[in-house]
LUMLUM-985905 format. One record per residue: residue number from 0; x, y, z of N, C-alpha, C in turn. Coordinates in Angstrom, 3 decimals. Last residue first. Example, Ala and Ser with C-alpha at 12.3 -4.5 7.8 and 13.67 -1.06 7.14 Angstrom:
[node 1, [12.850, -2.250, 7.080], [13.670, -1.060, 7.140], [12.900, 0.030, 7.870]];
[node 0, [13.190, -5.690, 7.800], [12.300, -4.500, 7.800], [13.200, -3.300, 7.800]];
//
This chain:
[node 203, [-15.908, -25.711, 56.249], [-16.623, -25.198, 57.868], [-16.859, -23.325, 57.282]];
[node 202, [-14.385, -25.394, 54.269], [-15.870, -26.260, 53.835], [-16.520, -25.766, 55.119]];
[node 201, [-11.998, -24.844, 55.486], [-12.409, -23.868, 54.226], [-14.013, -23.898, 54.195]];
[node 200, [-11.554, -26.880, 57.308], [-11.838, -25.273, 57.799], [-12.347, -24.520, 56.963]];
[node 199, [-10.983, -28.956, 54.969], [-12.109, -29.227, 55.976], [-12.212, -27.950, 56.952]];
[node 198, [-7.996, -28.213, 53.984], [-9.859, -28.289, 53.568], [-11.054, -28.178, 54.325]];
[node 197, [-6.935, -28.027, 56.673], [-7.279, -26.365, 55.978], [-8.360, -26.959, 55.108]];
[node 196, [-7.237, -30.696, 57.187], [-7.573, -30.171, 57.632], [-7.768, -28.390, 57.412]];
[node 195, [-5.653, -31.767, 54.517], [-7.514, -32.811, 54.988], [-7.595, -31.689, 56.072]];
[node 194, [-3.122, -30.508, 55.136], [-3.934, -30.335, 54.080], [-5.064, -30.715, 54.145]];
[node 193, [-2.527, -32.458, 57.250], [-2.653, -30.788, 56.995], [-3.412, -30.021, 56.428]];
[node 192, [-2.015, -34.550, 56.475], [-3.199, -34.351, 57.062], [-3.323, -33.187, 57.614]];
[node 191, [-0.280, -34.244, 54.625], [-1.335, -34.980, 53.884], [-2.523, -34.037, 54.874]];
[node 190, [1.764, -33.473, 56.511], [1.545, -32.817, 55.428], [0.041, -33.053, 54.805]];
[node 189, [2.203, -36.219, 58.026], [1.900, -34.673, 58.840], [1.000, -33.858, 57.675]];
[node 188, [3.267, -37.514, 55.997], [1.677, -37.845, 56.497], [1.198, -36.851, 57.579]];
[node 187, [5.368, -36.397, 55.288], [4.883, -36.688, 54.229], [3.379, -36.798, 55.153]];
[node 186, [6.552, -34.913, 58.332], [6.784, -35.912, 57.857], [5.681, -35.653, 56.414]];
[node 185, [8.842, -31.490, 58.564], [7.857, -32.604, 59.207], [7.114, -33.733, 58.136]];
[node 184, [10.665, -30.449, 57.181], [10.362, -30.249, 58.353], [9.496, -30.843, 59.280]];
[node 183, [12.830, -32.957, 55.172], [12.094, -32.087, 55.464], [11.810, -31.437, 56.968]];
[node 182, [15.913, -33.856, 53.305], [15.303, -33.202, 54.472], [14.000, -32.716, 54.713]];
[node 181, [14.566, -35.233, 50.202], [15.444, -34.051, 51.076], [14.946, -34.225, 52.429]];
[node 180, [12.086, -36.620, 48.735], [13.850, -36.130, 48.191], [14.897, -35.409, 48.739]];
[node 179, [10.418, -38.036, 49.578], [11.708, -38.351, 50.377], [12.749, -37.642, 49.546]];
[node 178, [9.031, -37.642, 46.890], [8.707, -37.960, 47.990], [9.965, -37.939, 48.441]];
[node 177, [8.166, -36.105, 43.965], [9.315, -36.743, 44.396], [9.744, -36.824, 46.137]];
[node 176, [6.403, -35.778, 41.123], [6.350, -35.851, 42.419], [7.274, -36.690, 42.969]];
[node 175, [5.085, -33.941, 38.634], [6.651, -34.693, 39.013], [6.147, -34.529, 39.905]];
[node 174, [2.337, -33.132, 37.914], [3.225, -33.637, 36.716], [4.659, -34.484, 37.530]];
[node 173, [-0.185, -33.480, 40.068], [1.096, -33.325, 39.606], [1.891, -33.820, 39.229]];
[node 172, [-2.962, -34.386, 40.173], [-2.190, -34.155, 39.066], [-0.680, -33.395, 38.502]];
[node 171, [-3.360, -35.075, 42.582], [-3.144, -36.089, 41.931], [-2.613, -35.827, 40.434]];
[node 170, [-3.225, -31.974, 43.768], [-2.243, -33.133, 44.033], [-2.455, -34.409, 43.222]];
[node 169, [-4.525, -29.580, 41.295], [-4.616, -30.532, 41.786], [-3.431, -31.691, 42.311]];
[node 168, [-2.951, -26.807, 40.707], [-3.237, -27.989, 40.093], [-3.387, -28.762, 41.294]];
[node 167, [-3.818, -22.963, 40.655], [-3.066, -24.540, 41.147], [-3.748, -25.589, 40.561]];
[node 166, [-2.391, -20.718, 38.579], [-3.517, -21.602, 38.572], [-3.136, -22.673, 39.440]];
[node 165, [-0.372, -19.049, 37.752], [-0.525, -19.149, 39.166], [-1.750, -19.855, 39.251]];
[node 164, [-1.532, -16.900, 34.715], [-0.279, -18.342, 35.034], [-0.907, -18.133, 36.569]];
[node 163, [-2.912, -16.249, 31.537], [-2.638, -15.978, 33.182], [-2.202, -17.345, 33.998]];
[node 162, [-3.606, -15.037, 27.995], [-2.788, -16.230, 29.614], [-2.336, -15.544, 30.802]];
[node 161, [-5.392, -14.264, 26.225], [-4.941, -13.832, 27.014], [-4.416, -14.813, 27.950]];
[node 160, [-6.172, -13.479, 22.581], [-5.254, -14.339, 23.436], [-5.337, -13.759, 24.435]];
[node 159, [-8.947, -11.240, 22.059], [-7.535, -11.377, 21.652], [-7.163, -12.187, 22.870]];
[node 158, [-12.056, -11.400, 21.627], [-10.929, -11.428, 20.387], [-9.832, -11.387, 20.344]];
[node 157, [-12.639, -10.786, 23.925], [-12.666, -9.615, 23.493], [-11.938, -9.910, 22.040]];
[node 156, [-10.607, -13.434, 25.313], [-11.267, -12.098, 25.715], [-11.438, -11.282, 24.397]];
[node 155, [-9.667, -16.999, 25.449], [-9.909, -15.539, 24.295], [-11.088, -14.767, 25.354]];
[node 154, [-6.965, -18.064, 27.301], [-8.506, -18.071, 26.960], [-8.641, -16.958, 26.025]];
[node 153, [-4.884, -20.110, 29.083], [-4.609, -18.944, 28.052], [-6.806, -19.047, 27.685]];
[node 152, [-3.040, -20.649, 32.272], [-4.702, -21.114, 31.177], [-4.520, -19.914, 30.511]];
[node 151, [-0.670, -22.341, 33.586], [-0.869, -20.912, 32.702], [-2.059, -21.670, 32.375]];
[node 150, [-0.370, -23.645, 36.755], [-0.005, -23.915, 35.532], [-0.699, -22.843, 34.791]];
[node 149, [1.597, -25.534, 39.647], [0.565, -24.318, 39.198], [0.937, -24.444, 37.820]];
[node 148, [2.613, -27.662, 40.472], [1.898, -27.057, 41.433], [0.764, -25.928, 40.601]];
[node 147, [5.249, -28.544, 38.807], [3.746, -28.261, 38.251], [2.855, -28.248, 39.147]];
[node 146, [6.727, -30.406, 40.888], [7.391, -29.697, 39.912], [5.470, -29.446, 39.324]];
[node 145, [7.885, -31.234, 44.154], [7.204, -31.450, 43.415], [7.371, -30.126, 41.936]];
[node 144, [10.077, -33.410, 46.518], [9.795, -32.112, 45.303], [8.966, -32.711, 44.146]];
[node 143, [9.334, -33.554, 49.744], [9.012, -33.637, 48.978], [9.151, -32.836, 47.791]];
[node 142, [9.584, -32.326, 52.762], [10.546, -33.634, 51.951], [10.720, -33.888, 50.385]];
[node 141, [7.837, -30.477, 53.246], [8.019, -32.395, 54.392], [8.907, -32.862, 53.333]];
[node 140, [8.531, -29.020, 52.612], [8.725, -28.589, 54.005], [8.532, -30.022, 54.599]];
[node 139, [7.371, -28.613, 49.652], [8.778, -29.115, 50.025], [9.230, -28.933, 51.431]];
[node 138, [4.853, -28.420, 49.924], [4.960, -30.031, 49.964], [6.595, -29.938, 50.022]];
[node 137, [3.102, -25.742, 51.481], [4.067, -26.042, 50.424], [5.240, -27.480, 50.799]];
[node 136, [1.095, -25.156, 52.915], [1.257, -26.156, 52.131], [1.781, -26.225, 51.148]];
[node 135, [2.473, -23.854, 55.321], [1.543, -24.692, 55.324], [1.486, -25.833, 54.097]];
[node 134, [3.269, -21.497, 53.759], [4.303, -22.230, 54.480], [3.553, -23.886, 54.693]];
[node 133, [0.887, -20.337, 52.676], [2.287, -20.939, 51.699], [3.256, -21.863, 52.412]];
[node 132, [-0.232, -19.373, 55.287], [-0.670, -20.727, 54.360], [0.051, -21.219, 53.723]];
[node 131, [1.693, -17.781, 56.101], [1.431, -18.756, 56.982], [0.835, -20.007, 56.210]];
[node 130, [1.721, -15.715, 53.765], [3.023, -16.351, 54.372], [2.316, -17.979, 55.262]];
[node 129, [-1.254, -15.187, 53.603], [-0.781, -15.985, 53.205], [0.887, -16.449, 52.708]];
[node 128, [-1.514, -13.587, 56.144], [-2.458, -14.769, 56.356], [-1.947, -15.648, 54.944]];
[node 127, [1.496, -12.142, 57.203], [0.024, -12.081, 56.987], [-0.090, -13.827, 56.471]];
[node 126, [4.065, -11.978, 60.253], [3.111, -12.853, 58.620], [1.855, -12.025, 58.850]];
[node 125, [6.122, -9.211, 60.520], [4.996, -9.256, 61.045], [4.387, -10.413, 59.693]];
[node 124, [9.729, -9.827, 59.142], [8.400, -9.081, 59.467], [7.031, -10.104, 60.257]];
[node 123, [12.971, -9.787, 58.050], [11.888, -10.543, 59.747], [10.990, -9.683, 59.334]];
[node 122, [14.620, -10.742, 55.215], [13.716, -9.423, 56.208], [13.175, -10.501, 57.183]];
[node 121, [17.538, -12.026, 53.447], [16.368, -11.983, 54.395], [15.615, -11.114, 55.050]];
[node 120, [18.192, -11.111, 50.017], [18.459, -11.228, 51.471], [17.010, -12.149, 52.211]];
[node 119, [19.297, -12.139, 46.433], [18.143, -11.989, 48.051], [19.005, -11.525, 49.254]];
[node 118, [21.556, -8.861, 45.055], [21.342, -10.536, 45.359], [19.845, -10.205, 46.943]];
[node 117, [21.608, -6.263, 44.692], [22.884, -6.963, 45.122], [22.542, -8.548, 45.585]];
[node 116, [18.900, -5.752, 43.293], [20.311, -6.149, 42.474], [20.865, -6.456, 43.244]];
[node 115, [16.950, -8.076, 45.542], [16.981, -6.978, 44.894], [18.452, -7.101, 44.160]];
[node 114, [14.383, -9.744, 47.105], [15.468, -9.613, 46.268], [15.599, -8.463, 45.392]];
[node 113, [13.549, -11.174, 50.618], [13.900, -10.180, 49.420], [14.449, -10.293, 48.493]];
[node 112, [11.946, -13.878, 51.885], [13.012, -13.643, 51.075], [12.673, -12.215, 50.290]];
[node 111, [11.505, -13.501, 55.334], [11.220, -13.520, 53.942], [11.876, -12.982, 53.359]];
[node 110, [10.829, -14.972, 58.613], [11.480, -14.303, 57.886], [10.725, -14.940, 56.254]];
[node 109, [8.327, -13.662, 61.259], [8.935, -15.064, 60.144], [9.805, -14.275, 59.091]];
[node 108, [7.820, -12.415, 64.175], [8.283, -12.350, 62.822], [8.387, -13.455, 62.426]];
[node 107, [5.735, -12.164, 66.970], [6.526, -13.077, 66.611], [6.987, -12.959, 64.829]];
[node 106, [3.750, -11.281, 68.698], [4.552, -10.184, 67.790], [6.171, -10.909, 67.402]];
[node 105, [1.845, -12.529, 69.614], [3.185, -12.685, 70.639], [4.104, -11.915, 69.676]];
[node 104, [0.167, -11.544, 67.824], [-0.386, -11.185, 68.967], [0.742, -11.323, 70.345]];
[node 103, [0.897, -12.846, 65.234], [0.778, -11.591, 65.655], [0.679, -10.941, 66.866]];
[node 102, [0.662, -15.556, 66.535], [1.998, -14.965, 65.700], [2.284, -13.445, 65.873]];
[node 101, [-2.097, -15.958, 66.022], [-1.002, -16.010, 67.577], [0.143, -15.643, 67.651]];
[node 100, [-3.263, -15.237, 64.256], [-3.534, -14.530, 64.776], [-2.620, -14.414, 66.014]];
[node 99, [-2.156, -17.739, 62.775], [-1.604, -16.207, 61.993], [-1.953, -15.428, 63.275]];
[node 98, [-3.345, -19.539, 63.925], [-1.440, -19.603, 64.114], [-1.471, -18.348, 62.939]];
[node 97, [-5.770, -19.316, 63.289], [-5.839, -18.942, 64.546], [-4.008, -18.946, 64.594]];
[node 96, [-5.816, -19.601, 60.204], [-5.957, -18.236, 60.856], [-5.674, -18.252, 62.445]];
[node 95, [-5.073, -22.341, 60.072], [-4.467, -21.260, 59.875], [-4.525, -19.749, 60.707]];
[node 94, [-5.647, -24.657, 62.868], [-5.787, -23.514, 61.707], [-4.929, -22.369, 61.440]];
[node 93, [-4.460, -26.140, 64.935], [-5.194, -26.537, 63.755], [-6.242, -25.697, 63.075]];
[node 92, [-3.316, -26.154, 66.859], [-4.464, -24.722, 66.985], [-5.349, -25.909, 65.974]];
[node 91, [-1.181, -27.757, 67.223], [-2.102, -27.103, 68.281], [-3.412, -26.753, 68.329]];
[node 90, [-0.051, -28.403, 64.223], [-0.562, -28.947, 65.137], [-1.584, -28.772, 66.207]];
[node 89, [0.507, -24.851, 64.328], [-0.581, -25.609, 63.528], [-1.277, -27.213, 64.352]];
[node 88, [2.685, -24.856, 66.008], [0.862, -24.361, 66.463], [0.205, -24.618, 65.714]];
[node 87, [3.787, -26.570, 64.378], [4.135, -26.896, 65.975], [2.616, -26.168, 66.032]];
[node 86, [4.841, -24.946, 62.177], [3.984, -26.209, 62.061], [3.382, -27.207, 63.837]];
[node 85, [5.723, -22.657, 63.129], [4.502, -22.284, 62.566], [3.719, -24.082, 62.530]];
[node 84, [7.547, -23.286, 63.858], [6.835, -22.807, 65.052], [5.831, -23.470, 64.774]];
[node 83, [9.799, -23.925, 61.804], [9.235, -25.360, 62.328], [8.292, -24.573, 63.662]];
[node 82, [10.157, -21.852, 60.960], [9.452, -22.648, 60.021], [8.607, -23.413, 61.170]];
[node 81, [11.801, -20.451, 63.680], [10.913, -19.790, 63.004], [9.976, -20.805, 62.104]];
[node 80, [13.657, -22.522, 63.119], [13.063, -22.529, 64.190], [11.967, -21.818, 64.307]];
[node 79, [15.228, -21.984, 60.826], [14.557, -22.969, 60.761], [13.794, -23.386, 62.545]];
[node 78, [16.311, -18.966, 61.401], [15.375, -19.119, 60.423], [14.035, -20.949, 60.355]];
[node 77, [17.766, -19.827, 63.879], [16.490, -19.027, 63.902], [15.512, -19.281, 62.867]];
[node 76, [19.872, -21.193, 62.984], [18.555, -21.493, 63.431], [17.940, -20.779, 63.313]];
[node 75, [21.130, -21.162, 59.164], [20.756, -20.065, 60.324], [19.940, -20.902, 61.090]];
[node 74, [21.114, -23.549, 57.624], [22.114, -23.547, 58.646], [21.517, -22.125, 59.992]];
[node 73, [18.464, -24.954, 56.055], [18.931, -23.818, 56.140], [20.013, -23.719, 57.983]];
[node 72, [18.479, -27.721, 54.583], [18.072, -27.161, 55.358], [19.032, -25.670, 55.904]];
[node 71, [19.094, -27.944, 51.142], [19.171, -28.532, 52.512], [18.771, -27.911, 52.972]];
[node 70, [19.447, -29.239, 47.567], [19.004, -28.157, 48.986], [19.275, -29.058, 49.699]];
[node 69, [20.507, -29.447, 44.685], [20.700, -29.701, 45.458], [20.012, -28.930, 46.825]];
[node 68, [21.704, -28.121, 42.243], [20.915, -28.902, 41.968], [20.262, -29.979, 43.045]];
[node 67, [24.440, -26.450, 42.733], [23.299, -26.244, 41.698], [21.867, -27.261, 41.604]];
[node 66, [25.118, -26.692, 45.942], [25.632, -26.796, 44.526], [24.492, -26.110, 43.814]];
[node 65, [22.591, -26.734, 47.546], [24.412, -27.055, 47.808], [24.502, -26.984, 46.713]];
[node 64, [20.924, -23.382, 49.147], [21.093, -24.724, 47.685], [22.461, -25.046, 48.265]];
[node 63, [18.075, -23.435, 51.579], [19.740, -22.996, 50.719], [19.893, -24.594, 49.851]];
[node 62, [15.418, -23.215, 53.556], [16.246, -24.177, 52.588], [17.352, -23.527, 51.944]];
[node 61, [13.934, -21.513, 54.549], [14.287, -22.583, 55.593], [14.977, -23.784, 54.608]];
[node 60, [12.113, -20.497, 52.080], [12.774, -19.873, 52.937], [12.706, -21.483, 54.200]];
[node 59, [12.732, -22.233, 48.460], [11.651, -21.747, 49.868], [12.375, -21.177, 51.013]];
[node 58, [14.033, -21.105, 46.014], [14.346, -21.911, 47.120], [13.847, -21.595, 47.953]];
[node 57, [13.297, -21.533, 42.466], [13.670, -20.605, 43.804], [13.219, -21.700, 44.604]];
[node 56, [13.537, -23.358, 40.620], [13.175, -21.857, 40.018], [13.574, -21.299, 41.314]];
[node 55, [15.479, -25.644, 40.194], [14.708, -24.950, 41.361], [14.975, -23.766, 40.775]];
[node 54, [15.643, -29.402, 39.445], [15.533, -27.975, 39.217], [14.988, -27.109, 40.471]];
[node 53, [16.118, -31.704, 40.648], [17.150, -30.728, 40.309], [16.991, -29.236, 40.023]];
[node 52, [14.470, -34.103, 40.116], [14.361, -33.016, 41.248], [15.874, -32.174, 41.198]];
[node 51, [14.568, -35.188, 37.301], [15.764, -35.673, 38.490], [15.190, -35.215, 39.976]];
[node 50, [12.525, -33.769, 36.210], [12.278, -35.480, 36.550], [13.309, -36.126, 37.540]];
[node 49, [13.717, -31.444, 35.938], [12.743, -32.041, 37.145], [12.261, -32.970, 37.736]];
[node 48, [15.546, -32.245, 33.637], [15.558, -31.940, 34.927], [14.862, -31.938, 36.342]];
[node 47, [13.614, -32.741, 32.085], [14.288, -34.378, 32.661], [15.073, -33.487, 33.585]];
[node 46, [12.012, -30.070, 31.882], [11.655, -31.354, 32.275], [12.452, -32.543, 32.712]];
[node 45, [14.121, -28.566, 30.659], [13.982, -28.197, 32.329], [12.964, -29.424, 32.481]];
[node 44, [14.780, -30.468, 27.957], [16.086, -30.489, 29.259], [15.338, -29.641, 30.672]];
[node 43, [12.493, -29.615, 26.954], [12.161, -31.186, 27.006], [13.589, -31.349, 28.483]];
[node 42, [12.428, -26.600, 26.303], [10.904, -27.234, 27.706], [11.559, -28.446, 27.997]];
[node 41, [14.307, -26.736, 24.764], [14.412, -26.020, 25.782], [13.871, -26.904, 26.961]];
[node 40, [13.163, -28.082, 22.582], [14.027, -28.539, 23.236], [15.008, -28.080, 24.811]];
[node 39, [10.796, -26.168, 22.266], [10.464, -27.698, 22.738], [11.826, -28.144, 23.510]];
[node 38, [12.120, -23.914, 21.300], [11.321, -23.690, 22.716], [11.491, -25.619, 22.889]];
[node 37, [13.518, -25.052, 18.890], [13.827, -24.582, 20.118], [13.872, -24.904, 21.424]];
[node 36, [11.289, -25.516, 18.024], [11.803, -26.738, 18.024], [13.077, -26.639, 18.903]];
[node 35, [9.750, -22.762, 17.633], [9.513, -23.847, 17.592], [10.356, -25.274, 17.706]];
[node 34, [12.101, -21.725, 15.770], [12.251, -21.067, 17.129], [11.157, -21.648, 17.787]];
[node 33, [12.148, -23.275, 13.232], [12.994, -23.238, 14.088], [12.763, -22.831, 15.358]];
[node 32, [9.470, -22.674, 12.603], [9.630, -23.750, 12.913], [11.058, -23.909, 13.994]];
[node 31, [9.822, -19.697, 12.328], [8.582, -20.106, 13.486], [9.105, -21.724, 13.615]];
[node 30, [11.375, -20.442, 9.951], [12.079, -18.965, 10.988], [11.118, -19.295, 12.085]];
[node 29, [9.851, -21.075, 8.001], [10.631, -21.695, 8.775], [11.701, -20.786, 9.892]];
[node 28, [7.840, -18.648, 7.857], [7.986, -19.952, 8.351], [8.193, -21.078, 9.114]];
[node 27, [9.575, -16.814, 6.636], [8.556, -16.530, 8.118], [8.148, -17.796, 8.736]];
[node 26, [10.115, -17.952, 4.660], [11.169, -17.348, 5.319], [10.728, -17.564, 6.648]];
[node 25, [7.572, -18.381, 2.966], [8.699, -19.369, 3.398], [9.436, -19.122, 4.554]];
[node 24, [6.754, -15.501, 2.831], [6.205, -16.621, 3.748], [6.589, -17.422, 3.874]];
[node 23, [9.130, -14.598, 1.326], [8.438, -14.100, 2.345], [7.990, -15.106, 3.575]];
[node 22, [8.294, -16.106, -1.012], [9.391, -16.087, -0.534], [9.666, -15.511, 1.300]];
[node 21, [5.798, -14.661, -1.685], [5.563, -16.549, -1.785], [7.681, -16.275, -1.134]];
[node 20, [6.464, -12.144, -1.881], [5.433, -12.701, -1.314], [5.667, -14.142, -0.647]];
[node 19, [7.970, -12.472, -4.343], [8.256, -11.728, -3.268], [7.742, -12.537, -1.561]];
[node 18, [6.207, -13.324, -6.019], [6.617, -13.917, -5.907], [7.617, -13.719, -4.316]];
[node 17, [4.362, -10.919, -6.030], [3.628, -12.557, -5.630], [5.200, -13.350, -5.281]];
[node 16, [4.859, -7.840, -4.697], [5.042, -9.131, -6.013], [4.978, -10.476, -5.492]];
[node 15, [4.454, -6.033, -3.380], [3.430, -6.257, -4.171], [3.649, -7.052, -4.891]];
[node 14, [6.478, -6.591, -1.530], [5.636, -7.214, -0.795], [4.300, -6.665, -1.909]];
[node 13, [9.911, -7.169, -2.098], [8.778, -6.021, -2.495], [7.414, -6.726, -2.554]];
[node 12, [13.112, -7.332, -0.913], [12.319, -7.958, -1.105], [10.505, -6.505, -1.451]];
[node 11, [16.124, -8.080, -1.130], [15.203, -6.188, -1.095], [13.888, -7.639, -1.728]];
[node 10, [18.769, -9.832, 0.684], [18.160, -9.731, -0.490], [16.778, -8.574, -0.502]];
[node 9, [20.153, -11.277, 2.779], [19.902, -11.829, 1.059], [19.364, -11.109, 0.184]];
[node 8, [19.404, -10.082, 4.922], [21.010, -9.609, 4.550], [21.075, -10.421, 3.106]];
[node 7, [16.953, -7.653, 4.151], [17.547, -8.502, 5.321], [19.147, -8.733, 4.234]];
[node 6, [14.155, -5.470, 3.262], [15.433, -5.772, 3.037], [15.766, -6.641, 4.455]];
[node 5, [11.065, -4.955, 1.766], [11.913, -5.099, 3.120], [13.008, -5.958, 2.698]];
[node 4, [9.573, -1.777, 0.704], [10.578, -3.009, 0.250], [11.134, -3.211, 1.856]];
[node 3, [6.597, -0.002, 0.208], [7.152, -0.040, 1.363], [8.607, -1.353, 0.615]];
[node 2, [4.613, 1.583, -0.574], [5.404, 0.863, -1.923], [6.842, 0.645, -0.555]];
[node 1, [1.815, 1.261, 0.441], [2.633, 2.453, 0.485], [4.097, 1.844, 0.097]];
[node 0, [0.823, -1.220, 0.000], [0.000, 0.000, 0.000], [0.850, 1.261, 0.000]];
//
């Protein structure tokens, strides 16, 4: 429409000539296939990574990495004395909200990860109500690595693509599950029945 030519390093190409055209769309193509076969081979190495339990987008607070591919329990006590309260009045209280409200009320901090350019740190603050749940049921505190907890749903709005990621997935449908892979803070069947009990407060 406006006698526009697009040039690259082969060649002045002119998008009113068919043939132009028909060259064009080859290009564009295989230029999608490649960066297509890519991405896959990308996705297929952080998968048999996970399939090892190796990978770690980030490291829950009361854990540090050994190497690259590796955690443990976090050497500061405090920090892992702080984790292990929260599961101690859970036991007790057996709810969330009432071990958020007791926390607050003995003006007891949990630490959390910052990050900024000179690398994370740690902060102590005052939990809100979902520090205490995340801690609760996040399956790597008994031992366990799991990989696809949450997953992107893409949907059409208004005629155009939209994806939004942080969806949880169901425990029977997680993609990698890796029981006993570490240290935890309390056992695999503590955890289970943790979880049978924030359900069963949600449904109350």
């Amino acid at each position: 429409l406006v006698d526009t030519l697009i040039v690259d390093e082969e060649g002045v190409y002119d998008a009113r000539q068919a043939n132009d055209r028909l060259l064009l769309g080859m290009k564009g193509t295989l230029s999608e296939m490649e960066l297509t076969t890519l991405r896959q081979r990308a996705y297929e190495a952080e998968m048999q990574k996970a399939r090892r339990g190796e990978l770690f987008m980030m490291v829950a607070i009361g854990y540090v990495r050994v190497g690259k591919d590796r955690i443990t329990l976090d050497p500061d006590r405090r920090i892992r004395e702080a984790i292990g309260l929260v599961f101690r009045k859970f036991r007790e209280l057996a709810s969330v909200r009432q071990v958020l409200l007791w926390l607050r009320q003995e003006r007891i901090e949990l630490p959390a990860q910052v990050r900024s350019p000179a690398g994370p740190s740690i902060l102590w603050r005052l939990p809100v109500y979902n520090t205490v749940h995340g801690i609760l049921c996040n399956p790597l505190y008994a031992g366990a690595y799991v990989f696809g907890r949450t997953k992107t749903l893409t949907r059409i709005e208004q005629g155009r693509k939209r994806s939004t990621a942080g969806h949880r997935v169901v425990q029977k449908d997680w993609p990698i599950f890796i029981p006993h892979h570490h240290e935890g803070y309390i056992s695999w069947e503590e955890y289970e029945a943790n979880q049978r009990q924030i359900t069963h407060n949600a449904a109350m």
